[in-house]
C-alpha positions in Angstrom: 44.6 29.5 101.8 43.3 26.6 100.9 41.9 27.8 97.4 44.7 29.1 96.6 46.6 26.0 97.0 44.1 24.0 94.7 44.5 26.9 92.1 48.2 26.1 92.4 48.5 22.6 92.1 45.9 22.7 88.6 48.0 25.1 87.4 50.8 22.7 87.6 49.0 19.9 86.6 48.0 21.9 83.4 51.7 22.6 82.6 52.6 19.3 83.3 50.1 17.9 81.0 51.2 19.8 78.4 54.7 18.8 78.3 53.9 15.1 78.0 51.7 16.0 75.0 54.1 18.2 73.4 57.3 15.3 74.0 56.1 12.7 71.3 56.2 15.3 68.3 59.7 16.0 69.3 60.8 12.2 68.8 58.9 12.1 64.8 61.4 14.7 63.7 64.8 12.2 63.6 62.1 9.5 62.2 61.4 12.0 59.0 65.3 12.6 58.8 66.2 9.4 58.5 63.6 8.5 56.0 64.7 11.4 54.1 68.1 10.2 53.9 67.3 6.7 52.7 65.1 8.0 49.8 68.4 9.8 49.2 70.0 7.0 49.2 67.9 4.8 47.2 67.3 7.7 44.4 71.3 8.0 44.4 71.7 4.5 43.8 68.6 4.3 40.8 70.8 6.8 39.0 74.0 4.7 39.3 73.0 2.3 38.0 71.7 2.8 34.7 75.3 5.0 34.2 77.4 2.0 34.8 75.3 0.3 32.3 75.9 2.9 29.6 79.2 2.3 30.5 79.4 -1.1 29.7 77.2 -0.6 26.6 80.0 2.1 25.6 82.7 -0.5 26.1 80.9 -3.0 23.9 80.7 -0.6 20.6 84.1 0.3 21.0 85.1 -3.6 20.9 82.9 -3.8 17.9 84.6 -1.2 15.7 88.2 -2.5 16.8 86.9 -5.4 15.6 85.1 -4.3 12.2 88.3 -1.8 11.9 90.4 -5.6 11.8 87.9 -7.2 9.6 88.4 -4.3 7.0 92.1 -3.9 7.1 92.8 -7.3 5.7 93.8 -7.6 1.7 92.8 -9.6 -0.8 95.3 -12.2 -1.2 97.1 -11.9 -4.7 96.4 -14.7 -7.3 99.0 -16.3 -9.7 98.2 -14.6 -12.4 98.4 -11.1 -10.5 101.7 -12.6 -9.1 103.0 -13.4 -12.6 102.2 -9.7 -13.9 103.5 -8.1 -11.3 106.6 -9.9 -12.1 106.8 -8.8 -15.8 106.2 -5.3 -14.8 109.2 -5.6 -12.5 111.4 -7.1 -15.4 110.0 -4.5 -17.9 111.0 -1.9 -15.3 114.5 -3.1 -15.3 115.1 -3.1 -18.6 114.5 0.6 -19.2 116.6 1.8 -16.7 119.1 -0.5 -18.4 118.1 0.8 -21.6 117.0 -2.4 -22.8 114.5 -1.3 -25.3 113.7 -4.1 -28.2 117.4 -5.9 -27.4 118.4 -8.4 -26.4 115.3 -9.8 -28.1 114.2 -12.5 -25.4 114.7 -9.7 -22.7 113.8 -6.1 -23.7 111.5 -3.4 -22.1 108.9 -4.0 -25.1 108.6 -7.0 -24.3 107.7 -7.0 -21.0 105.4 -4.8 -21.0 103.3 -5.6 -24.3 102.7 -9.0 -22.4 101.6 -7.0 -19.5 99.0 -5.3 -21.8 98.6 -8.8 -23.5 97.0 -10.0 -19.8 95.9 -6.9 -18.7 94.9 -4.6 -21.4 95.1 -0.7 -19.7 97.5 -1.4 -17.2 98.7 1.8 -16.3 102.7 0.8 -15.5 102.7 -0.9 -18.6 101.5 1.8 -21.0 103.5 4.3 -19.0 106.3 2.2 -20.0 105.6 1.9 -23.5 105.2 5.7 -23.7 108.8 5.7 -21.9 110.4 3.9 -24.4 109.1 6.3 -27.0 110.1 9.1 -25.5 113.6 8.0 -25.2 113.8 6.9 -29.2 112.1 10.0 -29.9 114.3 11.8 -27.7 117.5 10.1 -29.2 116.5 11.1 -33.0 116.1 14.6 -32.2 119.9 14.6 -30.8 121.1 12.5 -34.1 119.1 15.5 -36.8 121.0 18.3 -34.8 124.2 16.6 -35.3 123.2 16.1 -39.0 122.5 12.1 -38.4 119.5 12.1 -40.2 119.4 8.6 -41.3 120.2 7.4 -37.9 117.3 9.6 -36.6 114.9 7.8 -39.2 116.2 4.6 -37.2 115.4 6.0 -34.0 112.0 7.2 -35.1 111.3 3.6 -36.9 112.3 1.8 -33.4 109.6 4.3 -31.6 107.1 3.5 -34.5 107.3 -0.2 -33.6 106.6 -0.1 -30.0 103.6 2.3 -30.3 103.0 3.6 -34.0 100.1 5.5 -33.0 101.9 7.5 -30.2 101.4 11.2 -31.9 105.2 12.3 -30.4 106.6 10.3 -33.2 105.2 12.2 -36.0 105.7 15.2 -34.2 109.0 14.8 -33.8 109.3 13.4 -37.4 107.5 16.6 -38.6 110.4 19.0 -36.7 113.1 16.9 -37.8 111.9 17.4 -41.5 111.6 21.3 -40.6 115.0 21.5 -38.9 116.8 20.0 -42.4 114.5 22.3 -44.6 115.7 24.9 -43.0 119.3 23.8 -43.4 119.2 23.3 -46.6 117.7 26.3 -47.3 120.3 28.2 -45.3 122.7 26.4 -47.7 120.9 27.5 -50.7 120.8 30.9 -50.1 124.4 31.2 -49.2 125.2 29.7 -52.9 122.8 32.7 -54.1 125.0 35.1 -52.4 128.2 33.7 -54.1 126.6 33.8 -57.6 127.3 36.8 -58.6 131.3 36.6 -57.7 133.0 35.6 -61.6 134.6 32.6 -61.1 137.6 32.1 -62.8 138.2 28.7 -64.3 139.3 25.8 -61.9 137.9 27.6 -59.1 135.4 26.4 -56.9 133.5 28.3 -54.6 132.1 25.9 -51.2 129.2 26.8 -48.9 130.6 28.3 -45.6 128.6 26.1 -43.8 130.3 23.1 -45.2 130.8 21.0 -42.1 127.0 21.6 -40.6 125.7 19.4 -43.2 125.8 15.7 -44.0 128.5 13.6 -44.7 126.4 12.7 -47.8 126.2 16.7 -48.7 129.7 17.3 -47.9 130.8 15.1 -50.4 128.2 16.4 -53.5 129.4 19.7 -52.8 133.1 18.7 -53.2 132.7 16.0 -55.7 132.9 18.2 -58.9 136.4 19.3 -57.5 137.4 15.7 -56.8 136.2 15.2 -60.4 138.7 17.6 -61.7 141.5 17.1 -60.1 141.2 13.4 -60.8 141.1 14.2 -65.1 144.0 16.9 -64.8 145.8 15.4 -62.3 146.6 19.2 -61.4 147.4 20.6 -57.6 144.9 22.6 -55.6 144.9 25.4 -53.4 143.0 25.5 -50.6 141.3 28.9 -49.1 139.6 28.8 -46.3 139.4 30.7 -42.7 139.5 27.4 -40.1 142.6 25.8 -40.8 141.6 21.9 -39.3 138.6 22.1 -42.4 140.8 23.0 -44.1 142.7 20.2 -43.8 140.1 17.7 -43.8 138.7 19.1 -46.9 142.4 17.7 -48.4 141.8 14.8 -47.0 138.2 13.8 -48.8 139.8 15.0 -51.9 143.2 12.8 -51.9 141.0 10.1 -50.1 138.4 9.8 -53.7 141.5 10.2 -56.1 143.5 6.7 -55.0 145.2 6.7 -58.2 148.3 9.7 -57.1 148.6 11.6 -54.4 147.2 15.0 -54.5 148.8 17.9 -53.8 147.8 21.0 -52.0 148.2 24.0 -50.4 146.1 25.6 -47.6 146.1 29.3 -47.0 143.9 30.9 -44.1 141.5 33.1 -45.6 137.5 33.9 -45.7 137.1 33.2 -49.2 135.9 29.6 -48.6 137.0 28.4 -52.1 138.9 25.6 -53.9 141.1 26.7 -56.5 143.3 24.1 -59.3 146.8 25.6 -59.7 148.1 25.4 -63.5 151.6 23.3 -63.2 
């Protein structure tokens, strides 16, 4: 009995023993947690850091362009002299849209803008204005040759050669203009061929039937030899023609060039476009 008792009691001394020794490695483990956690910590906080920093950096470069961005945005100032051409260009302006051309002749378009060239040679309002004003004489002697103006078309034109003689619109347009009263004249030329070979009888006077689509200077060389006759015989006239107001008005320049009687006439509504002196 009593070896079995001693067996006991090492037995539970052994386990005993064992317990204690086993105990401390249970306390290291919350030890290693909690050094863990603060490395964590620590690393978490190494990161932040340098993130807020960027941040701050980031900040900074955007100040710095704001602030280049103002720097850039800001004009030259305008001198005098830039103040005083941008003036004329504004008066030079105004006077083409009021048509002001070379008149009045201390305040025209011209004017204006040639001293704009005068300080600033290649100014591009300037010559477009120039060009402007030629357009609008060349523009205004094309309209004058179709109504048969020539001479105030050669006006026009001359006004255009002034402001800018080597603009190469003027002698185009002076070129077509020339064409346009070839080409009438021819028309009128040809219609005389046609008539020659109608026999005429004396005192009667055949007339283009394109009378009134010439010049007032043509007009009257084509009636002149009738106002010649009618102003030696003193005799009355007959008037044939198919529009009854030219016919009128071709009276009119006859009695108008003989102021020495009164002629008399007689108009009759036919095609036959002739002027005939009645025997009294």
């Amino acid at each position: 009995m009593n070896k079995n008792l001693v067996s006991f009691l090492f037995v539970v001394l052994l386990t005993t023993g064992c317990q204690q020794n086993v105990a401390p490695s249970g306390e290291n483990s919350p030890v290693s947690e909690a050094a863990i956690t603060d490395e964590n910590h620590l690393t978490s906080s190494d990161t932040t850091e340098p993130q807020s920093s960027l941040a701050s950096n980031g900040g900074n470069t955007t100040d710095k362009l704001e602030s280049h961005n103002t720097v850039t945005s800001i004009k030259k100032p305008i001198t005098s002299y830039e103040r005083v051409t941008l003036h004329l260009l504004e008066q030079g302006e105004r006077a083409l849209a009021a048509e002001h051309l070379l008149t009045p002749v201390e305040d025209n378009a011209n004017l204006y803008f040639q001293a704009v060239l005068g300080r600033d040679p290649g100014n591009f309002r300037a010559t477009q204005g120039i060009a402007s004003i030629v357009d609008l004489y060349t523009d205004w002697a094309w309209i004058a040759a179709k109504g048969q103006g020539y001479q105030k078309a050669e006006r026009y034109l001359a006004n255009a050669r002034s402001v800018n003689p080597e603009d190469p619109f003027i002698v185009e347009m002076t070129s077509r203009i020339t064409d346009l009263k070839t080409q009438r004249q021819r028309t009128v030329n040809q219609e005389k061929k046609t008539l020659e070979p109608e026999v005429l009888k004396e005192g009667q006077y055949l007339l283009p039937k394109t009378l009134f689509s010439l010049t007032e200077d043509e007009i009257i060389a084509e009636i002149q030899p009738i106002i010649d006759a009618v102003s030696e015989t003193g005799q009355s006239i007959e008037i044939y023609w198919p529009n009854d107001k030219e016919a009128r008005l071709i009276y009119q320049i006859i009695n108008s060039r003989i102021p020495e009687f009164r002629v008399r006439a007689m108009t009759f509504h036919r095609a036959s476009n002739m002027v005939e002196l009645q025997q009294d």
